[in-house]
C-alpha positions as MATLAB code, in Angstrom:
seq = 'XXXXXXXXXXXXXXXXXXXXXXXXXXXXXXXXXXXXXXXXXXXXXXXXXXXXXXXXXXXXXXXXXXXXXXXXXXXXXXXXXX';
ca = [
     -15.219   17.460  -34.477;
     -11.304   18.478  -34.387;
      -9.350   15.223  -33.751;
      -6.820   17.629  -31.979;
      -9.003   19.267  -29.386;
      -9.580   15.271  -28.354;
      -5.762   14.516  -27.733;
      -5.416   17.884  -26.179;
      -8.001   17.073  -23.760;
      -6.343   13.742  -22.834;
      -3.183   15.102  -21.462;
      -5.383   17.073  -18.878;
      -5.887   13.958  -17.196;
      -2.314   13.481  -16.414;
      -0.468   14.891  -12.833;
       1.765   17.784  -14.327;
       5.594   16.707  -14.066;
       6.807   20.377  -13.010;
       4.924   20.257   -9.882;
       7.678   21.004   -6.455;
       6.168   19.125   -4.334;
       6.344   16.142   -5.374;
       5.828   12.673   -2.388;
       8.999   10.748   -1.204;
       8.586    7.315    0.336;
      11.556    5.327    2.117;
      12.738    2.522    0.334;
      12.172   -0.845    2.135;
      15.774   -2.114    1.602;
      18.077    1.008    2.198;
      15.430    3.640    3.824;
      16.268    6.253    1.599;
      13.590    8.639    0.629;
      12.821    8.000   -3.173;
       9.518    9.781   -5.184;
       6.173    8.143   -4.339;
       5.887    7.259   -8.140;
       8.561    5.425   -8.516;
       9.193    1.746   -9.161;
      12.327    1.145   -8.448;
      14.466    2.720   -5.889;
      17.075    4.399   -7.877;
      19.860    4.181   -5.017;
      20.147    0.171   -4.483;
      17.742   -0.854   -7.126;
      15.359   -2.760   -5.450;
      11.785   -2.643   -6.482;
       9.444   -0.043   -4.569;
       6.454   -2.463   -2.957;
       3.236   -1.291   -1.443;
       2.710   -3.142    2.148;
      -0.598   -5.103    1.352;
      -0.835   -6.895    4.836;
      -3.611   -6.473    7.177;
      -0.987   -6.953   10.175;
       1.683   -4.255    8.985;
       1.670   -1.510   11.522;
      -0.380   -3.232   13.829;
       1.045   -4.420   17.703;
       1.594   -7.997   18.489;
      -1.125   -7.919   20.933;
      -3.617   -7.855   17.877;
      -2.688  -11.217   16.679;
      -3.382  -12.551   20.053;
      -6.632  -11.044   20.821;
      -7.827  -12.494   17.235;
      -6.045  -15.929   18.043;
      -8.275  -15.483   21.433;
     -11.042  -14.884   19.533;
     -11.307  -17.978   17.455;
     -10.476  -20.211   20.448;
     -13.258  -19.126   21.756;
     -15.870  -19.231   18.994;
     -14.652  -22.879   18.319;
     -15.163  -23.616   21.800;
     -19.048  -22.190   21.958;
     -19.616  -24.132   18.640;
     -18.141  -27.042   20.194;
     -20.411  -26.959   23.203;
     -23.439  -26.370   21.235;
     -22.497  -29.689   18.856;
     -22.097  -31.743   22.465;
];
């Protein structure tokens, strides 16, 4: 087996770089739309985070309905205890 066909075969696996239509994100710190792939945003040079919170994007009322929610089951386990 050709040792070159191998590492040819490994670059296939990579996105290629010339493609136009290349993702933008906005920054978290300045808003600025920066490439999807990048790390750092290259205008203000903070770092580029993915959001990993189960609340992010989600209304206020959610929080209180679960908040709600727990009340309650400690209330029915309390009642079954007494």
């Amino acid at each position: 087996m050709d040792d070159w066909d191998d590492a040819e075969d490994a670059f296939d696996d990579y996105p290629d770089d010339s493609d136009e239509s290349a993702e933008t994100v906005a920054c978290n710190a300045c808003g600025r739309d920066v490439y999807e792939e990048a790390a750092m945003c290259p205008y203000c040079g903070e770092f580029l985070t993915a959001s990993t919170s189960a609340w992010d994007g989600r209304p206020g009322w959610w929080g209180a309905i679960g908040f709600v929610g727990i009340i309650a089951v400690i209330l029915v386990l309390l009642r079954l205890v007494i």
